[in-house]
BALOBA-1460 file (C-alpha; in Angstrom, 3 decimals):
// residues 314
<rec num="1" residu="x" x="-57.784" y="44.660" z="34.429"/>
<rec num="2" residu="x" x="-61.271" y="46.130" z="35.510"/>
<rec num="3" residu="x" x="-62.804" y="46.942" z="32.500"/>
<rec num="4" residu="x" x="-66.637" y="49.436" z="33.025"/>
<rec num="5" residu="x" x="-68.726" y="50.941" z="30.546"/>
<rec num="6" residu="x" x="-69.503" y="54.489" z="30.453"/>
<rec num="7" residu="x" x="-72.792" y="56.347" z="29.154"/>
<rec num="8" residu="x" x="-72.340" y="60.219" z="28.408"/>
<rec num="9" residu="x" x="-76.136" y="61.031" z="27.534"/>
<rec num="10" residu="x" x="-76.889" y="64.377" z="26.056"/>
<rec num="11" residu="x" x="-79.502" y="66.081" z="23.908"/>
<rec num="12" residu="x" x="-78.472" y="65.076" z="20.881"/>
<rec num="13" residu="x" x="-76.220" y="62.226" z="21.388"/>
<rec num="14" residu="x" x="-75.936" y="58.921" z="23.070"/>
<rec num="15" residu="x" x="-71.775" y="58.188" z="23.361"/>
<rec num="16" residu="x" x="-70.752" y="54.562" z="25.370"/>
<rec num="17" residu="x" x="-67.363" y="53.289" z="25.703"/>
<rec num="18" residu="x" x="-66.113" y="50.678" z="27.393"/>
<rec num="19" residu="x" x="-63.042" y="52.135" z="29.946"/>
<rec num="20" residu="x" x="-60.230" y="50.743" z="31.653"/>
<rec num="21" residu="x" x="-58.909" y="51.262" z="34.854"/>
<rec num="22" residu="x" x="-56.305" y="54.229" z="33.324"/>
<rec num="23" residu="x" x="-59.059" y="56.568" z="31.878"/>
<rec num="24" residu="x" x="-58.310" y="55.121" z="28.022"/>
<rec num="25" residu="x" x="-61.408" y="54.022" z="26.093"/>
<rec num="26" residu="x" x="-61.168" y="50.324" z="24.462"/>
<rec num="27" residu="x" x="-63.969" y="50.515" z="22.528"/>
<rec num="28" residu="x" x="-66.611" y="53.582" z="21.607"/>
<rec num="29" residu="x" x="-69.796" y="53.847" z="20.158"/>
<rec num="30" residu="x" x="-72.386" y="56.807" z="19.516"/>
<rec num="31" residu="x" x="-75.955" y="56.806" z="18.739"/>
<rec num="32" residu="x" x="-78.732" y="59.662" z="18.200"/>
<rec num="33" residu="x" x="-80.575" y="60.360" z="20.917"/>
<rec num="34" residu="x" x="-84.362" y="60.368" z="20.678"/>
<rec num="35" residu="x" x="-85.017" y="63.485" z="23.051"/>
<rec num="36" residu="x" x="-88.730" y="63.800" z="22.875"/>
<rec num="37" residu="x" x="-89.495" y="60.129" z="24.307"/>
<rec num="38" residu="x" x="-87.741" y="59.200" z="27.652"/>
<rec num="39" residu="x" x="-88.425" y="55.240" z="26.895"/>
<rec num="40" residu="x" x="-86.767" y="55.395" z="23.607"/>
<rec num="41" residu="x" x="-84.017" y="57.046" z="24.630"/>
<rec num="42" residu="x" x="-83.456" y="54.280" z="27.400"/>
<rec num="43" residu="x" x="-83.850" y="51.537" z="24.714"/>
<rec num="44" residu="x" x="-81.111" y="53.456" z="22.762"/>
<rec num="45" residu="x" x="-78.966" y="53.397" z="26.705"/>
<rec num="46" residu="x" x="-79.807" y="50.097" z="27.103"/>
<rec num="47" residu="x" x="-78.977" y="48.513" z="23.212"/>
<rec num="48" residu="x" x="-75.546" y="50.421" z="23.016"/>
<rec num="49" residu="x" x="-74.577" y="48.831" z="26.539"/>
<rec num="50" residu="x" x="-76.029" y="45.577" z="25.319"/>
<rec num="51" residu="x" x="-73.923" y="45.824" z="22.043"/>
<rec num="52" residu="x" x="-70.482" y="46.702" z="24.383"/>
<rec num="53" residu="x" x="-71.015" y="44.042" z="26.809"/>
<rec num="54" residu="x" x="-71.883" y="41.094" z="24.125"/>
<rec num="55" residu="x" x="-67.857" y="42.070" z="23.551"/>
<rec num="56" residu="x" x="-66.372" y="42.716" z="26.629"/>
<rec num="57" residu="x" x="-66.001" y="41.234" z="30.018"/>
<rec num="58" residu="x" x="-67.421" y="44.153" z="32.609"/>
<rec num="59" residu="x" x="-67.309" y="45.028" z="36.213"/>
<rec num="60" residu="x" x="-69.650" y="48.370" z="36.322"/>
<rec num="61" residu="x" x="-72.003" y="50.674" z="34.103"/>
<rec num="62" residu="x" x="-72.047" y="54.197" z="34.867"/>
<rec num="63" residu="x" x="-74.440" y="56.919" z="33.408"/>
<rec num="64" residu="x" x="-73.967" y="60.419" z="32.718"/>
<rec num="65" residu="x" x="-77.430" y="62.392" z="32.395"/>
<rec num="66" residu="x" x="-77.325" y="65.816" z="31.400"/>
<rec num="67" residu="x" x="-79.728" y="66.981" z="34.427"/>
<rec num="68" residu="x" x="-80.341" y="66.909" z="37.934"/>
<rec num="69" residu="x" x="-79.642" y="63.778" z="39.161"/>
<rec num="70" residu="x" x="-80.933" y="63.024" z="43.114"/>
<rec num="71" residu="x" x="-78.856" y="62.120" z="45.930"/>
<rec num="72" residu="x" x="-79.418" y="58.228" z="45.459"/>
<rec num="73" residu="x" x="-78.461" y="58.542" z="41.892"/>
<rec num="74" residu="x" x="-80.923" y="56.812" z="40.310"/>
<rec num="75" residu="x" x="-83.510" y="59.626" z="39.118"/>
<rec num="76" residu="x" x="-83.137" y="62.839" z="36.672"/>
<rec num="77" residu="x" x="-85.072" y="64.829" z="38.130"/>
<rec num="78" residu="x" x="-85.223" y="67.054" z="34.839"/>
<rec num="79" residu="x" x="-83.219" y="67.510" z="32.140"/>
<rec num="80" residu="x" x="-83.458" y="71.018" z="29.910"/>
<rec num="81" residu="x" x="-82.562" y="69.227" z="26.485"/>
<rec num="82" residu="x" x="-84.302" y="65.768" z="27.392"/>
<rec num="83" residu="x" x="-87.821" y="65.199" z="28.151"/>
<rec num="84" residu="x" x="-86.803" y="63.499" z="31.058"/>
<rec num="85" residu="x" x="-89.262" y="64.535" z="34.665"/>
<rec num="86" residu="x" x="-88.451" y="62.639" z="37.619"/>
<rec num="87" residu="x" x="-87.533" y="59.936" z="35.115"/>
<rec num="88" residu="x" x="-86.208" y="56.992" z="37.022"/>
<rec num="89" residu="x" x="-83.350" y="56.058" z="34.615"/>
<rec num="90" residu="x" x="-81.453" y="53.577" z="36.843"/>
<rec num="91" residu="x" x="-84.437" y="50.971" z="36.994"/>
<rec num="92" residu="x" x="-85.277" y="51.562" z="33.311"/>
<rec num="93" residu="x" x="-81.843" y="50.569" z="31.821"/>
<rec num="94" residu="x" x="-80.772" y="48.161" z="34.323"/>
<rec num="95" residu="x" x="-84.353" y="46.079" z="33.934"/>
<rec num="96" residu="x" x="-83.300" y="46.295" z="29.963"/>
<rec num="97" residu="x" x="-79.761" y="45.339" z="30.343"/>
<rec num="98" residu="x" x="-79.850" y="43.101" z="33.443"/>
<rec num="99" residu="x" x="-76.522" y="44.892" z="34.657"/>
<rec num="100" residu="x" x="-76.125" y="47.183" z="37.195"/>
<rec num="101" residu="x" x="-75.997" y="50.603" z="36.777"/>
<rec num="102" residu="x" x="-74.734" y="53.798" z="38.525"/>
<rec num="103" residu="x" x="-76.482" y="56.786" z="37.082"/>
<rec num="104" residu="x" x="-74.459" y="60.419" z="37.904"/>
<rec num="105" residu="x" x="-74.685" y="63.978" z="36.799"/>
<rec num="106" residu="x" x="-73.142" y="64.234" z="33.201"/>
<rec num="107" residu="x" x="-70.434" y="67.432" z="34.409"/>
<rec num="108" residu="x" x="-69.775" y="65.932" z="37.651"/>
<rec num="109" residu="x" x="-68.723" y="62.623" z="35.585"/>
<rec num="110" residu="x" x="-66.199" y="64.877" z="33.377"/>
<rec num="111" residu="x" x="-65.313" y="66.907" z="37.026"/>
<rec num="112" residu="x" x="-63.859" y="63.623" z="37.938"/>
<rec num="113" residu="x" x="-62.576" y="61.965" z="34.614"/>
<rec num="114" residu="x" x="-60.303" y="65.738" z="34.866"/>
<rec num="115" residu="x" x="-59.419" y="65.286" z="38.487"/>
<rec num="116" residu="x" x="-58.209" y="61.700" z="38.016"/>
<rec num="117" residu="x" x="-57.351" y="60.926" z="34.426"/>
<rec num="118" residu="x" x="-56.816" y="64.741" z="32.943"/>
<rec num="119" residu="x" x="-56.120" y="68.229" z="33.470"/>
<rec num="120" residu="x" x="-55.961" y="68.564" z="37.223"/>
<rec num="121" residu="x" x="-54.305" y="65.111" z="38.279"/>
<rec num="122" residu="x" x="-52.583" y="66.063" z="41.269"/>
<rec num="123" residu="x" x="-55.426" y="67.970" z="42.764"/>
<rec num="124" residu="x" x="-58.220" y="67.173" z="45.026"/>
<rec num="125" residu="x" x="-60.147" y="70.086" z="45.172"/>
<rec num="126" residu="x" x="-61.066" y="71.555" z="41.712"/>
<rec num="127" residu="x" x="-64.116" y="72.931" z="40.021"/>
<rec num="128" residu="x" x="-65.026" y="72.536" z="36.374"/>
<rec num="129" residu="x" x="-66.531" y="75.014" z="34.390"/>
<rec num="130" residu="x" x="-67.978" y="74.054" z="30.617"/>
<rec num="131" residu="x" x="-68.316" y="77.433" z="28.378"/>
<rec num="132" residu="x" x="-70.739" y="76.304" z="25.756"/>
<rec num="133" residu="x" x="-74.112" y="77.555" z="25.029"/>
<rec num="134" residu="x" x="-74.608" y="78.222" z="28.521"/>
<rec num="135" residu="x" x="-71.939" y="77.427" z="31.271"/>
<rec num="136" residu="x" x="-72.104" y="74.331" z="33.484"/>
<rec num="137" residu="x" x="-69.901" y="72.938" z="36.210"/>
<rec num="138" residu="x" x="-69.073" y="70.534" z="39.013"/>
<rec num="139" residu="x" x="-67.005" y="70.457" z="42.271"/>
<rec num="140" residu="x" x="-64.623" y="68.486" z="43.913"/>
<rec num="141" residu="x" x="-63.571" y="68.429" z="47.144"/>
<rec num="142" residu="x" x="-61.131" y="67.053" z="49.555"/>
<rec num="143" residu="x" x="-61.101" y="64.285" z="46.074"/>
<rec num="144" residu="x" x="-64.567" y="63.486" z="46.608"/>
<rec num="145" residu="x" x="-67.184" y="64.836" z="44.386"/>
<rec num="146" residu="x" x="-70.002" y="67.742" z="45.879"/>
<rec num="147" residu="x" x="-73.289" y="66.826" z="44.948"/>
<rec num="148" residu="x" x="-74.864" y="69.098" z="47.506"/>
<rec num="149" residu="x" x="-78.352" y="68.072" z="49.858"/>
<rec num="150" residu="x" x="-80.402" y="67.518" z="47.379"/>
<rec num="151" residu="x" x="-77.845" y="66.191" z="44.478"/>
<rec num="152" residu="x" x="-78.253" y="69.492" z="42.098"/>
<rec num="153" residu="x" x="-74.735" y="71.103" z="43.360"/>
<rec num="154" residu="x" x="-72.460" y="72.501" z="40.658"/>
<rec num="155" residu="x" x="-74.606" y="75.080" z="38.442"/>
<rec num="156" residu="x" x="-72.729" y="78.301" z="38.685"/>
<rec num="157" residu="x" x="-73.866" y="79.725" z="35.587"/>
<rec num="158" residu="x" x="-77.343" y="80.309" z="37.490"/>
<rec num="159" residu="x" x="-76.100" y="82.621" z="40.436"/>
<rec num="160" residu="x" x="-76.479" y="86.288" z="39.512"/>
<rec num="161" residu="x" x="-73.472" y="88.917" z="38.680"/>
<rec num="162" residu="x" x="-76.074" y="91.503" z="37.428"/>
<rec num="163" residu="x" x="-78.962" y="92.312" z="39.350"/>
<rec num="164" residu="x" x="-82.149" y="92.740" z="36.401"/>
<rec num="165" residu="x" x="-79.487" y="92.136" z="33.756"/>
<rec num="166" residu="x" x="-80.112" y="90.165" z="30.769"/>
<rec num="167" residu="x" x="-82.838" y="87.648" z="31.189"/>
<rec num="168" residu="x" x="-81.500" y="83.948" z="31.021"/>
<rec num="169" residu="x" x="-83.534" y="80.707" z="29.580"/>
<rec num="170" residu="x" x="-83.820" y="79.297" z="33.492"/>
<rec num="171" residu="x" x="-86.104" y="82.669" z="34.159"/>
<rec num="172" residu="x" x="-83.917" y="85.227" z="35.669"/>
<rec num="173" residu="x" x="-82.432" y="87.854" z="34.828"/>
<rec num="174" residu="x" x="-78.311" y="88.691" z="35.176"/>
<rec num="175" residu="x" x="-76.901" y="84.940" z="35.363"/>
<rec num="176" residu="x" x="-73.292" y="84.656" z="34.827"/>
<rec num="177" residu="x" x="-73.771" y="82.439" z="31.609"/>
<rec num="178" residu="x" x="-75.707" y="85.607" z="29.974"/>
<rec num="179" residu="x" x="-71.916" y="87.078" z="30.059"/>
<rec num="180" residu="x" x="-69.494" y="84.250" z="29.638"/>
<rec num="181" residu="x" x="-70.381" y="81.776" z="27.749"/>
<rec num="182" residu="x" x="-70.822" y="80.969" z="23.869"/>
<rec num="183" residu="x" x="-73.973" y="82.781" z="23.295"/>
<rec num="184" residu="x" x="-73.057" y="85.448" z="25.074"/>
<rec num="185" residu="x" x="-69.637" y="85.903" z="22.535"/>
<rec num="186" residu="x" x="-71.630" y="85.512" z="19.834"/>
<rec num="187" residu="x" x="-73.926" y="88.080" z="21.374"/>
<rec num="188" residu="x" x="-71.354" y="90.520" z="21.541"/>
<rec num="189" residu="x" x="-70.253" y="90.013" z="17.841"/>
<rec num="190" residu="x" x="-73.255" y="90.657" z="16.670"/>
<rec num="191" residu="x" x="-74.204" y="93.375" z="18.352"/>
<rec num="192" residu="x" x="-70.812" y="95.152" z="17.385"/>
<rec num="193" residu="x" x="-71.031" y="94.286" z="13.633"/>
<rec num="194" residu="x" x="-74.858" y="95.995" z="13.659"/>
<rec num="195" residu="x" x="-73.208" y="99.070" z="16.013"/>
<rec num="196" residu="x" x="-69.643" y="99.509" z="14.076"/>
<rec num="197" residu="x" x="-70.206" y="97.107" z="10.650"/>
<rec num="198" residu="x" x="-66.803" y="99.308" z="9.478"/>
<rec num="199" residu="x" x="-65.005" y="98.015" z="12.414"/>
<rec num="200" residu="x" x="-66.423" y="93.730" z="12.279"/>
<rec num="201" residu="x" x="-65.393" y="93.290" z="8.173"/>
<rec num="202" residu="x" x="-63.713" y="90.314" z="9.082"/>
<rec num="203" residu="x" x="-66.602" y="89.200" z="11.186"/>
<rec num="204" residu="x" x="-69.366" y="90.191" z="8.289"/>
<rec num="205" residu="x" x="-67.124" y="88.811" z="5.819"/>
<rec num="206" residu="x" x="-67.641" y="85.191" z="7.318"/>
<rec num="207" residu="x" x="-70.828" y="85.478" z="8.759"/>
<rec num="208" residu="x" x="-72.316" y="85.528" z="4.803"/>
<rec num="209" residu="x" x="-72.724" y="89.627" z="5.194"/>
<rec num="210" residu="x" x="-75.255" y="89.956" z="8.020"/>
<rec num="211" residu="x" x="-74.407" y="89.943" z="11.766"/>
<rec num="212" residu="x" x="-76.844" y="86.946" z="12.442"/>
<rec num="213" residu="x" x="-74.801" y="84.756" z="10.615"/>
<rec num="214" residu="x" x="-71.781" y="85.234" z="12.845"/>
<rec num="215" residu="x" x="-71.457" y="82.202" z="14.609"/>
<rec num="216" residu="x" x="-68.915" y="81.434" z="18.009"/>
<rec num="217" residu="x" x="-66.734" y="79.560" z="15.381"/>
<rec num="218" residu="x" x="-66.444" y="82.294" z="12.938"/>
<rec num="219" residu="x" x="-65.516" y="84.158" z="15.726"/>
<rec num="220" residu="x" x="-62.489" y="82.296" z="16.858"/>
<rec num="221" residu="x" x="-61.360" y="81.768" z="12.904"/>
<rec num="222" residu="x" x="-61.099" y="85.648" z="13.311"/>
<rec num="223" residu="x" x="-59.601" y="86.402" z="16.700"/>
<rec num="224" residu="x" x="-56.982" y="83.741" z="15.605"/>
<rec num="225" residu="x" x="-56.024" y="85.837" z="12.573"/>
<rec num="226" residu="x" x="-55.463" y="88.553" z="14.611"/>
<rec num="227" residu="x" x="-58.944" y="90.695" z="13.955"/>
<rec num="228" residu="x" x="-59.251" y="93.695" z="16.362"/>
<rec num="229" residu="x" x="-63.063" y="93.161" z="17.083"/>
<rec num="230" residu="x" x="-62.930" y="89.405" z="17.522"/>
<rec num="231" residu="x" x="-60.222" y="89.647" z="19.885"/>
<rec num="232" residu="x" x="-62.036" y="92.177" z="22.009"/>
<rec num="233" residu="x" x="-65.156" y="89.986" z="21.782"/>
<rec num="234" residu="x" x="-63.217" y="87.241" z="23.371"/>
<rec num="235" residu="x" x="-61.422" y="89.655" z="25.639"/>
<rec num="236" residu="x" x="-65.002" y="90.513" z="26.947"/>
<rec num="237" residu="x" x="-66.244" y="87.657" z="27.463"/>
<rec num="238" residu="x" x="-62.940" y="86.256" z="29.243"/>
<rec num="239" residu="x" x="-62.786" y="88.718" z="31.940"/>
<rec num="240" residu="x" x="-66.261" y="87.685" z="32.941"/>
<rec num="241" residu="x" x="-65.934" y="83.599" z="33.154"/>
<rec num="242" residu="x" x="-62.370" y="85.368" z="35.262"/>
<rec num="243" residu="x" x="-64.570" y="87.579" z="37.371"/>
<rec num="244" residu="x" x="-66.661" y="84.989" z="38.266"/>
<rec num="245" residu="x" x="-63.854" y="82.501" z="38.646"/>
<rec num="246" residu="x" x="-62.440" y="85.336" z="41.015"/>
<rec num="247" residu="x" x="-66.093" y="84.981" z="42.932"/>
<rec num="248" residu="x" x="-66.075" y="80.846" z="42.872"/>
<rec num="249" residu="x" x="-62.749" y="81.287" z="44.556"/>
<rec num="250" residu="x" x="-63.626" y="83.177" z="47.010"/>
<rec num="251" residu="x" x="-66.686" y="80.947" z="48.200"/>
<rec num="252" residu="x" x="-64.730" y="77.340" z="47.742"/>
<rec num="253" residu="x" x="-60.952" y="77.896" z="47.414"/>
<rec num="254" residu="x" x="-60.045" y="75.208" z="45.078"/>
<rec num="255" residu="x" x="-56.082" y="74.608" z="43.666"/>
<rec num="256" residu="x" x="-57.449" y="74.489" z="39.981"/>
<rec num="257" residu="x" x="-59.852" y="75.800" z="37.695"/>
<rec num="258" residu="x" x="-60.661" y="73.514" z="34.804"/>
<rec num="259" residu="x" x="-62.376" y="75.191" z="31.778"/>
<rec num="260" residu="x" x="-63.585" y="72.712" z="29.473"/>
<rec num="261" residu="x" x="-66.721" y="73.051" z="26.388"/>
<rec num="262" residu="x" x="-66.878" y="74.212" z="23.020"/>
<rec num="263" residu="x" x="-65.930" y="77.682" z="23.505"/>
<rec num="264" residu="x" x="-63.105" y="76.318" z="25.180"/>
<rec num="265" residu="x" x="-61.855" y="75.809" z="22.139"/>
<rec num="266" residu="x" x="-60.323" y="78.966" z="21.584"/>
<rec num="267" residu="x" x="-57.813" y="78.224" z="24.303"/>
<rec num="268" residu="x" x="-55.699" y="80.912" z="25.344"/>
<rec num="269" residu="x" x="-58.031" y="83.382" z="23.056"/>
<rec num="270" residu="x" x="-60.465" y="82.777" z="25.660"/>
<rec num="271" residu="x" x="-58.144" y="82.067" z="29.188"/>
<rec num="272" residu="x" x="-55.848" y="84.810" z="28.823"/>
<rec num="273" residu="x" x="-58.271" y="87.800" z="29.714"/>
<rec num="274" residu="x" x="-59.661" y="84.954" z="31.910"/>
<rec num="275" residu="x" x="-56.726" y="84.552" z="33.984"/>
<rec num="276" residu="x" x="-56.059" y="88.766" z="33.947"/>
<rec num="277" residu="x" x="-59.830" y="89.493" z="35.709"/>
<rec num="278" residu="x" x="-59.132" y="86.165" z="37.895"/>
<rec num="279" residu="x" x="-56.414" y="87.822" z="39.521"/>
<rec num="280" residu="x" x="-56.815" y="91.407" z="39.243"/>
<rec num="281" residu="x" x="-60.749" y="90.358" z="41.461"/>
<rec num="282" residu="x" x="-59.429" y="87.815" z="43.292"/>
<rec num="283" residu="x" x="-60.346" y="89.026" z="47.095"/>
<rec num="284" residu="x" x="-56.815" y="88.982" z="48.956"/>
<rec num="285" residu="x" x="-54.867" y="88.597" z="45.433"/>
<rec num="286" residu="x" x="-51.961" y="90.273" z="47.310"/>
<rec num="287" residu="x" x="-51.957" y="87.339" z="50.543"/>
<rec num="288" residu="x" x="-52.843" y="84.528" z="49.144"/>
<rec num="289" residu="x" x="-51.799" y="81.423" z="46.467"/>
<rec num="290" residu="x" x="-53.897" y="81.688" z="42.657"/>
<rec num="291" residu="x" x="-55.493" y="78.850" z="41.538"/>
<rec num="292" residu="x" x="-54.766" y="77.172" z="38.669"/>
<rec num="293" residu="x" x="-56.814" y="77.647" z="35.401"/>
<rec num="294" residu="x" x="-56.540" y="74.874" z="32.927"/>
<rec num="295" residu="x" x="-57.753" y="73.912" z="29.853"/>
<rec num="296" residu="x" x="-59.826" y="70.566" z="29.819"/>
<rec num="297" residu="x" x="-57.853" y="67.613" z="28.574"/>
<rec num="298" residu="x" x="-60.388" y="64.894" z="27.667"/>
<rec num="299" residu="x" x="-62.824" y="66.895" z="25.638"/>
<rec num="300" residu="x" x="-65.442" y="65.082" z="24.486"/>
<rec num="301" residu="x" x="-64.839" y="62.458" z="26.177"/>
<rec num="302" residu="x" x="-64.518" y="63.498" z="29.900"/>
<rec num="303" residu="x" x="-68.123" y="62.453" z="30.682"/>
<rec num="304" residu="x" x="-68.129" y="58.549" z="29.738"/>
<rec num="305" residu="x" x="-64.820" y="57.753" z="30.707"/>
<rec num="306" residu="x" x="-65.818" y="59.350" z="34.124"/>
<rec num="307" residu="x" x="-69.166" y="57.624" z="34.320"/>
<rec num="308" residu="x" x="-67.308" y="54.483" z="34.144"/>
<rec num="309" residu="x" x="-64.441" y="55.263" z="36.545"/>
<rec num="310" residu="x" x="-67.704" y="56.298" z="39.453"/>
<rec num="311" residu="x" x="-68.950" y="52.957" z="38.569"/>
<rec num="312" residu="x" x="-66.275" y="50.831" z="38.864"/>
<rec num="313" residu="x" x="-66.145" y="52.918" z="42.121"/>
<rec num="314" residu="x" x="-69.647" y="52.312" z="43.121"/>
């Protein structure tokens, strides 16, 4: 069996495991990632690949960089948590680890670990959207990933739904991640406990007493018991990741929806109100097929267990 190693490198964390040819991790390991300095966070790459293969008998190495990766797949061409800049990753590990290496957008890498190993096996034309602190995504079509001209395909939570609306962290104002994604539920909390504080006790109660310490879990603890304004915080912030599902649809057409990252969580808390503005803004809802909308499967995992299965792809 066709063992490959898979890197999942984020802003905090360096995870590796080494993956076999059915999606199911042998062996994992996890380091800290060093964000400031690009060279030691490629010694930390390179060591925790150099630790797997000193046990295992490989046949790729696939990276997953949390950035914009070019269309030969060997530079980040930047990286918002990392202080990677045109960083050219590829060369770096593989002169470290003597291995080749395949480097690869870190949500295009879980896209495909879902479309293959996970939520929409069966599928070959699916789009994944991450609800965390902002909302990410990836494409896939006809079963081949959509990296676009210049590689930087698949970042919906950028395109606008409000013209001058609330400005977002990449510089303009009204992106679709201002409205659906984790900060923008715990936005919504907290501006109802300092609007209605009588109406978010729940919410106050385990945010310490002020609404600045309401955090995105605290929020699902409280729409799971059943509290009025958690639910409706979740209800908001649903019917906008549907509405702009509704809008994804109607560009690309894809048989499923994926919705995977940490607000994700909340599961049907979060896809129920999804699904409602999905199909009640769906253009044609009455003529045509919905797509699906699932729930990640491979959490955490998704991104190094598809960086290995692109590798062993080439």
């Amino acid at each position: 069996m066709d063992l490959a190693i898979g890197v999942d490198v984020g802003g905090t964390k360096v995870a590796a495991g080494v993956v076999d040819e059915q999606g199911k991790i042998v062996e994992k390991l996890k380091r800290s990632t060093p964000a400031a300095s690009p060279e030691q966070t490629a010694h930390v790459i390179s060591d925790t690949v150099i630790e797997l293969l000193g046990r295992h008998q490989v046949v790729a190495v696939g990276l997953g960089a949390a950035g914009f990766v070019d269309t030969a797949r060997t530079t980040v061409l930047f990286a918002p948590n990392l202080a990677w800049r045109d960083e050219p990753v590829k060369k770096k590990v593989q002169d470290r680890i003597g291995f080749p290496v395949v480097v690869e957008n870190d949500a295009n890498a879980s896209a495909w670990a879902e479309t293959v190993f996970g939520a929409a096996q069966g599928y070959e034309d699916v789009v994944l959207i991450t609800v965390g602190t902002g909302i990410g995504g990836a494409i896939v079509i006809n079963g081949r990933l959509y990296r676009g001209r210049w590689g930087v395909a698949g970042e919906p939570g950028h395109y606008r739904v409000v013209p001058g609306g609330r400005l977002c962290g990449c510089g303009n104002r009204g992106c679709w991640e201002q409205y659906a994604s984790g900060n923008a539920l715990v936005a919504e909390a907290r501006e109802f406990a300092r609007r209605s504080p009588a109406g978010a006790v729940r919410l106050l109660q385990l945010g310490g007493g002020s609404p600045d310490g309401i955090t995105g879990p605290a929020i699902t603890q409280a729409a799971g018991e059943g509290d009025p304004a958690a639910l409706r915080c979740f209800e908001i912030v649903g019917s906008w990741l549907g509405q702009g599902l509704a809008d994804l649809a109607a560009i690309l057409d894809p048989g499923c929806f994926v919705i995977g990252g940490g607000v994700s969580e909340a599961g049907e808390l979060l896809l129920d109100p999804a699904r409602a503005a999905f199909e009640g803004g769906l253009t044609g809802r009455y003529y045509r097929p919905f797509a699906e909308i699932r729930l990640a499967e491979l959490g955490e995992d998704a991104g190094l267990v598809g960086a290995a299965d692109l590798a062993r792809r080439g």
